[in-house]
C-alpha positions as CSV (number, residue, x, y, z in Angstrom):
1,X,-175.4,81.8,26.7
2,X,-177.1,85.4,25.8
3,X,-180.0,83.9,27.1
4,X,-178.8,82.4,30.5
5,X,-176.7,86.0,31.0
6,X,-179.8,88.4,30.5
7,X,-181.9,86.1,32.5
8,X,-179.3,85.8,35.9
9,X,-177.1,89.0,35.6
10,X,-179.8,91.0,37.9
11,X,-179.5,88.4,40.1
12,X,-175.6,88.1,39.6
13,X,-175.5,91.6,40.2
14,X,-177.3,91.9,43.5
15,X,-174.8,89.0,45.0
16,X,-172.3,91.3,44.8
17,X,-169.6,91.7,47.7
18,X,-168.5,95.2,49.7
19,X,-166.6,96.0,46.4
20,X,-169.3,95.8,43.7
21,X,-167.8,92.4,42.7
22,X,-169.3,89.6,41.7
23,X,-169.4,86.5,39.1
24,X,-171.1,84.3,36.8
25,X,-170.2,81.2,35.8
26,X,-170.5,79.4,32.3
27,X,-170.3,75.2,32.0
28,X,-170.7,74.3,28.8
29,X,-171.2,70.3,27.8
30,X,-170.6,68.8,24.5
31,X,-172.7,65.7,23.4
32,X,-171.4,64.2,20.8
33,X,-173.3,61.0,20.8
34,X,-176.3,62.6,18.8
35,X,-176.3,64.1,15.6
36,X,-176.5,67.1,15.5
37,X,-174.6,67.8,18.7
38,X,-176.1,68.3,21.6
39,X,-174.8,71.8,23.5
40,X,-176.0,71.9,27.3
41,X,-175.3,75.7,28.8
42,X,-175.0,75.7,32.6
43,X,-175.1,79.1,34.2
44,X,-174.2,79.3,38.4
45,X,-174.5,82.1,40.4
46,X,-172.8,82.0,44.0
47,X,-172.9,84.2,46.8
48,X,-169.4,83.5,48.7
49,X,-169.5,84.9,52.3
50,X,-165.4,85.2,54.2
51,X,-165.1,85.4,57.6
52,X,-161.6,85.8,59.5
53,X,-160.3,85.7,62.7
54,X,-156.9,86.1,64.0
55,X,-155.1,84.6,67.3
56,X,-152.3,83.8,69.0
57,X,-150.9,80.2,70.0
58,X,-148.1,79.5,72.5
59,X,-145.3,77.6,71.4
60,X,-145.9,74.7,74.6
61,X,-142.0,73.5,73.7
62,X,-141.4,77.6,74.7
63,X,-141.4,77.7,78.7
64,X,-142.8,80.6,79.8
65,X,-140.5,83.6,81.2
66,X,-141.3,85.6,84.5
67,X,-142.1,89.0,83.5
């Protein structure tokens, strides 16, 4: 994992949001089926983008009161 860390951190590191955060993550598969096991190391770096908006929706049930 040392490997995969020092490799993608910089890259990890430049995804990062409007707060300095960001993330890396680690899969790790076990193969026991050989001998010796087998260790695969699976390293993901994501760059999540959130958008928002925010609305209003009449109630159509609601009838609508002269103002």
């Amino acid at each position: 994992m040392k490997e995969l860390l020092d490799a993608h951190f910089r890259e990890a590191e430049n995804s990062a949001d409007d707060n300095g955060k960001f993330s890396l993550g680690f899969r790790m598969i076990f193969d026991r089926s050989h001998s010796p096991t087998k260790i695969k190391v699976t390293c993901r770096v994501t760059t999540t983008i959130t958008d928002e908006i925010e609305t209003t929706v009449d109630d159509p049930a609601q009838a609508q009161l002269p103002l």
